[in-house]
N, C-alpha and C positions, 0 to 999 in steps of 0.2 A: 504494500500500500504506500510504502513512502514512494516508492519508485516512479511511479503512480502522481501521486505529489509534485514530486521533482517535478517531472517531465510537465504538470502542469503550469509550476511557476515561471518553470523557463519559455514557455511559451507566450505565457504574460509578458515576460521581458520581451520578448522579440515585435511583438504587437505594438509593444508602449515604443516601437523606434519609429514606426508610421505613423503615431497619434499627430505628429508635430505635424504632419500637412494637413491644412485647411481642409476637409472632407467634401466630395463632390456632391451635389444631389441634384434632384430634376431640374433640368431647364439649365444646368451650370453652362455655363461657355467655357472649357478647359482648355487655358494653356501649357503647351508641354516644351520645355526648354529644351532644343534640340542644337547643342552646341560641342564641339569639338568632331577628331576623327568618329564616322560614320559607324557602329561596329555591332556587334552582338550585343554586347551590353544596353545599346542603346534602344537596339530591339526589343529586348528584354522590357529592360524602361517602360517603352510606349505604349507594348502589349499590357503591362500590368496598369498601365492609366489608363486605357481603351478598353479595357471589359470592367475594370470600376463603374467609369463611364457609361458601359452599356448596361450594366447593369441597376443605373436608377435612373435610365433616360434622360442624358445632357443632352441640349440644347443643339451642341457642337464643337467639335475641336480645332483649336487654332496652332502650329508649330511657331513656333516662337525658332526660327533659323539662324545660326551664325555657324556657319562648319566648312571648312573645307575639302571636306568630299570624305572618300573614305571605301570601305570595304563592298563587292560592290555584292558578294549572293547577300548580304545583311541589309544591303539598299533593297534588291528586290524582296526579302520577307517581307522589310517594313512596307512596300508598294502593296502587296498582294495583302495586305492585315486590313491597310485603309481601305483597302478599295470594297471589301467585302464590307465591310461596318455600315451600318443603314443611318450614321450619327453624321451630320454635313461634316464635309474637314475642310479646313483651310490652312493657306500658309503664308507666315510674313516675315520676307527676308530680310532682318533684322544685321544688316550690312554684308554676307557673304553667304551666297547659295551656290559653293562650288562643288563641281562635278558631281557625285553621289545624291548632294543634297541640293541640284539640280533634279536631278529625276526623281527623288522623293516629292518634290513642288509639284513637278507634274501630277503623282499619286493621288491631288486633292483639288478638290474642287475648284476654287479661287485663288490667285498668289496675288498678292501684294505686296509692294513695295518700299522700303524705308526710301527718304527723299536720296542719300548717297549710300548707292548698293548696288550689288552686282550678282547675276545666276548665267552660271553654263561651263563651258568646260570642262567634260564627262568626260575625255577620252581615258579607256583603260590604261592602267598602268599598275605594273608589279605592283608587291609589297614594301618594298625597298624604295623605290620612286625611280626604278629601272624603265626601261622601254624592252617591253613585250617582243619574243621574236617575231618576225614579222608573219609568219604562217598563221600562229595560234592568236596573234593582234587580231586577224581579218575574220578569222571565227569567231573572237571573242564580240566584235564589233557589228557583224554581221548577224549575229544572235540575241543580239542585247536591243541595239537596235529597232531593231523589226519588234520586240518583248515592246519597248519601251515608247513605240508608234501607236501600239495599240493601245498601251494606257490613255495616251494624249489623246487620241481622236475622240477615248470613253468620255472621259474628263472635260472633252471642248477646245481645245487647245491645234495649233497647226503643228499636224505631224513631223512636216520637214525641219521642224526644229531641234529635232533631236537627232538628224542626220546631221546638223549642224555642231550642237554641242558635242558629240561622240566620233564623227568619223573627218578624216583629214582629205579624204579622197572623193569627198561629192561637194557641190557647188550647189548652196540652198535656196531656191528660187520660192515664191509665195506668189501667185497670181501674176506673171510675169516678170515680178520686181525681182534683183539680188538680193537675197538678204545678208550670204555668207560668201565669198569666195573661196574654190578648191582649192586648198593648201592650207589652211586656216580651220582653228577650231573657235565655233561663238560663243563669244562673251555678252552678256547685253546691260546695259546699266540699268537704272530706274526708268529714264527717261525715254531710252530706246526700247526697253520691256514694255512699256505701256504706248507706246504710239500706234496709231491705227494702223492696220494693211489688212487690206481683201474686205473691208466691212466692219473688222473686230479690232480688240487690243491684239500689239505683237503677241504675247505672251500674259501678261500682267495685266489683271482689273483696275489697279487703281496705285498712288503713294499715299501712303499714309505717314504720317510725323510719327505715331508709335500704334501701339496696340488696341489701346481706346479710341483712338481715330477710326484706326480698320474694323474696330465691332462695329464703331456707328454709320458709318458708310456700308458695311455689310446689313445692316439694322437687326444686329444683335444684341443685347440687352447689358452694358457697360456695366451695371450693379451686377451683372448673375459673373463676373470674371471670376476663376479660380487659377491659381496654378499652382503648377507640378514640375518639379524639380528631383534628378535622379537623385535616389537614398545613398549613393554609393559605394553600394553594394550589389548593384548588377554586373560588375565584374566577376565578383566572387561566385555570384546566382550561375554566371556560364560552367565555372568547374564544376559546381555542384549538382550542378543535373548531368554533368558528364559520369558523377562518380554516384550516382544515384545509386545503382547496383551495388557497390561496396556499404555504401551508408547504411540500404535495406539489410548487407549481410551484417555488419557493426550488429546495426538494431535487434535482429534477428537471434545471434550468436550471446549476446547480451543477454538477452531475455534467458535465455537455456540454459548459461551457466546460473545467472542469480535463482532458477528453480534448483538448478543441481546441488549449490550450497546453502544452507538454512541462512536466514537473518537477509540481512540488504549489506550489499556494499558494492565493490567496484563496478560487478559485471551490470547491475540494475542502472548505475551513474552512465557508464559509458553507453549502455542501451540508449537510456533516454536521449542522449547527447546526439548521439546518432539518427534515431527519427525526428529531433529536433530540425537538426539540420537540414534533413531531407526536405519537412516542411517547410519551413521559412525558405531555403534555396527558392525551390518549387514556385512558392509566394512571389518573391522577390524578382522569380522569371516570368511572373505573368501567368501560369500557369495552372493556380491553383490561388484559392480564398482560403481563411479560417477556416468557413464550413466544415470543409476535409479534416483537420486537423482536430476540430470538436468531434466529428464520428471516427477518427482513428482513438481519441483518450477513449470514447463512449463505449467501444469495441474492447479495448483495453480493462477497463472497472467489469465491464459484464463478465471477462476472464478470470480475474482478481475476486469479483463476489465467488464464481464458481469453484474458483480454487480454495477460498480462506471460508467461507460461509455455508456452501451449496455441493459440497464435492460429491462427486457423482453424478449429477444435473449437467447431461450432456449440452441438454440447449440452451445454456447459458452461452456456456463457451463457445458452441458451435454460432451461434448469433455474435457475438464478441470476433470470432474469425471468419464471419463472412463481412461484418463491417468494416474491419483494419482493413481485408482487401479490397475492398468496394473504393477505401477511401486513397489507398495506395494507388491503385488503379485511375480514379479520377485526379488524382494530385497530379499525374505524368499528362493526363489526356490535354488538348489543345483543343479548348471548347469556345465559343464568348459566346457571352448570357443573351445578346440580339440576336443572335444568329441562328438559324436552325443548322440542328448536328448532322453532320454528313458520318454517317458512318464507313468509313475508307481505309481502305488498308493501313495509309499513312496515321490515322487515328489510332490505331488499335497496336499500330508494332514496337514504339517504343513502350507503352505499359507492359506491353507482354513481356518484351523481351526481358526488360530489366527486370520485373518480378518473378519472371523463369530463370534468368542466370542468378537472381538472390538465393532462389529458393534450390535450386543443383548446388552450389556452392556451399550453403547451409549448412544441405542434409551430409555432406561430403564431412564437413569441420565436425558436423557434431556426431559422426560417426567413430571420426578420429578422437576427438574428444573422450565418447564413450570409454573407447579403447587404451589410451595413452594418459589421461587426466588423473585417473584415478592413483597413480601409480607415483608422482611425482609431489617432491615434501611441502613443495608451494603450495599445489590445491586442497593436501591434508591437513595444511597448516588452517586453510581459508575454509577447509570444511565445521573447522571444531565451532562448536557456537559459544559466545560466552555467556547462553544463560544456562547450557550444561551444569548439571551439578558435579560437582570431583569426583573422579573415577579416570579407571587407564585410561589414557589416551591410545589414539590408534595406531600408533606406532608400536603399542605391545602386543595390538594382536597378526599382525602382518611381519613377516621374516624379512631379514636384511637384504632379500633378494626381489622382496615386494609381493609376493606371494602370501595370498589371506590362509590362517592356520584354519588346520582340518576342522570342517563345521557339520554334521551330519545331518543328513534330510530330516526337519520333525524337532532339532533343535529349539526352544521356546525361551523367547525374549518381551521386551516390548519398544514402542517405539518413543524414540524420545525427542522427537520433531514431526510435526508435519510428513509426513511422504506424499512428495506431490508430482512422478510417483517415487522420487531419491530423496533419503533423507538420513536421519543418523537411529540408528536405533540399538539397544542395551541386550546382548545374547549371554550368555552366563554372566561373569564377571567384567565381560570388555564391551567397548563400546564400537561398533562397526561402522561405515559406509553402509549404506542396503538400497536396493531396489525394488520396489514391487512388479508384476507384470503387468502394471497399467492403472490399477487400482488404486485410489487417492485413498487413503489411511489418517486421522488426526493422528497427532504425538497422544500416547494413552494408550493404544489400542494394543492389547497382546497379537501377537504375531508370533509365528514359526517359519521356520527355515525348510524354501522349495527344496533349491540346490544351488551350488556354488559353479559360477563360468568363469575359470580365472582368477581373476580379481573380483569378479560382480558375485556379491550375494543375493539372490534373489527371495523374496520373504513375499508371505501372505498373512489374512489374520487367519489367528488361531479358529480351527474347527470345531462347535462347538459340541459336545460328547453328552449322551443321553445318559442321565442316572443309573 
């Protein structure tokens, strides 16, 4: 039950780091401050503000832009996230919308302009700030491209301008005018994004002096502003869902030793630390709310009443572990609350995967565990409880070669913890390790001895004998 505890208050802690931003609610106008290189993290970010968002129906999103470009499959998530979202988005280049956050502009409905600012400049380029060989440049370009024509045309905007921003080798024409000359990649200032050709703005609805400007020229309601500023901690949210699988094994393995030793200590801490982490990562990437986290403790207490209260009452536990996974499962999934769920392969294969490599991995340790744990002075040490009364420790009844002394089937003890179903229990005069075959036993219970496997004594309760 403390474990239990724990794992609660640490979740409090993690909540009370989000309390500090202003909370979104209906009709909000959220801005999201979309500044520096373009990246995962950032993704991250936006996703977790965009299903807040859709989740108590704002108003609308506004990016708030200043960035130099940046990563570019992270540019196209963040395009393919807006574009699906049913909440208006807008964007205001808040003095530089180069390359990356170029085509993020495009992604949304209206861009606007600070009065000196600048958007374009996509062409790919390494990591490094290298030039692409020229083969995989024309693929790259060639695919991007054409991706990124089709946003514009969705969105209202003249396609050829992304031939302009991205590729060196077309000359961008609008309605018979140049806009770009071949050889040159476009740049467009404030005042060149918004000038007229073919009918419309080049690019740009409008300049705006700042943010309150462009709601009220949008006629969006300048009192409902909110913003959103990354926690900075979507950096760390990217490793964290990469090592999701290890985190659910921590958590998992956790759980298994603190049943295998009487009392709370390490293995119950590190547990919790471990699903901890998973959830808030999860959180922090956008991917998962509280909710989950409330049905994974809720799942948890229904295991805990079944084991301390109710032992035997299959469907405590059995309810208790279908909720952890339910909630394990939706923590990884990539849902938002406006949207209807596509169920698709790409939905379904990271929860699988990661809670199938948690759960092979698991069963693997705790088979080893089984086998090797018992044996070693560290976990005999961790096993003795100290609300034991004095008597031999187990080291008197196991030989120097770790080998448990002769115990005879029928042997009659009792148990002096819990067996849940390993626990510590009292056979003549010594005090053993024991296991039941499945069977949960309170400390109190007489017991006798099945047979001995190895090191494993396996005990049941005593049989009871007719007068």
């Amino acid at each position: 039950m403390k474990s239990a505890l724990l794992f609660l208050l640490l979740s409090l802690s993690i909540s009370s780091v989000f309390a500090s931003e202003k909370p979104i609610q209906r009709g909000s106008v959220v801005i999201l401050h979309v500044t520096g290189p373009i990246s995962d993290a950032q993704f991250f970010f936006l996703r977790r503000v965009l299903k807040n968002a859709e989740s108590v129906s704002a108003a609308a999103l506004i990016l708030n832009m200043d960035t130099p470009g940046g990563d570019l499959k992270a540019t196209e998530k963040i395009v393919q996230m807006l574009g699906k979202s049913p909440i208006p988005t807008y964007t205001y280049v808040n003095t530089n919308a180069g390359s990356a956050g170029a085509l993020i502009a495009l992604g949304t409905k209206k861009i606007f302009m600070s009065p000196v600012s600048a958007i374009g400049a996509a062409a790919p380029v390494a990591g490094s700030g290298q030039e692409i060989p020229e083969t995989m440049n024309a693929k790259i370009v060639s695919y991007y491209s054409g991706y990124f024509r089709s946003v514009a045309q969705k969105n209202g905007y003249h396609a050829e301008l992304v031939d302009g921003f991205m590729n060196l080798d077309k000359e961008v024409k609008i309605g018979g005018e140049i806009i770009n000359p071949k050889g040159a990649l476009l740049t467009l200032s404030a005042q060149e994004a918004t000038r007229p050709c073919g009918g419309r703005p080049l690019l740009a609805s409008g300049i705006a002096t700042d943010i309150e400007d462009m709601a009220t020229q949008c006629g969006l309601p300048v009192d409902k502003l909110v913003s959103q500023e990354p926690s900075g901690f979507e950096t760390i949210a990217q490793w964290i869902t990469l090592l999701a699988p290890f985190l659910l094994l921590g958590g998992v393995l956790g759980a298994y030793l603190e049943l295998k030793v009487p009392g709370f200590g390490v293995p119950g801490i590190l547990s919790g630390i471990c699903f901890l982490l998973f959830f808030s990562g999860h959180y922090i990437a956008g991917l998962t709310g509280f909710e989950m986290l409330a049905l994974f403790a809720m799942g948890v207490i229904f295991i805990l009443l079944e084991l301390v209260f109710f032992p035997g009452v299959v469907v405590m536990a059995l309810g208790g572990t279908v909720m952890i996974l339910i909630s394990l499962f939706l923590a990884m999934a990539d849902f938002y609350p406006a949207q209807p769920v596509h169920f698709s392969y790409d939905f379904f294969l990271t929860p699988i995967l990661n809670i199938s490599i948690a759960i092979l991995l698991a069963c693997i340790f705790m088979a080893l565990a089984s086998r090797f744990l018992p044996s070693l002075p560290l976990f005999r040490r961790l096993s003795l409880s100290s609300k034991l009364e004095a008597g031999p420790s187990i080291a008197e009844g196991i030989t120097d070669t770790g080998e448990i002394l002769p115990l005879a089937p029928g042997n009659e003890g009792i148990a002096l913890t819990a067996l849940r179903p390993s626990g510590r229990a009292q056979i003549g005069q010594d005090h053993f390790d024991v296991l039941t075959d499945g069977e949960f036993l309170p400390a109190g219970t007489p017991i006798q001895v099945l047979k001995t496997i190895g090191q494993k004594i396996i005990v049941a309760r005593q049989k009871q004998t007719s007068p």
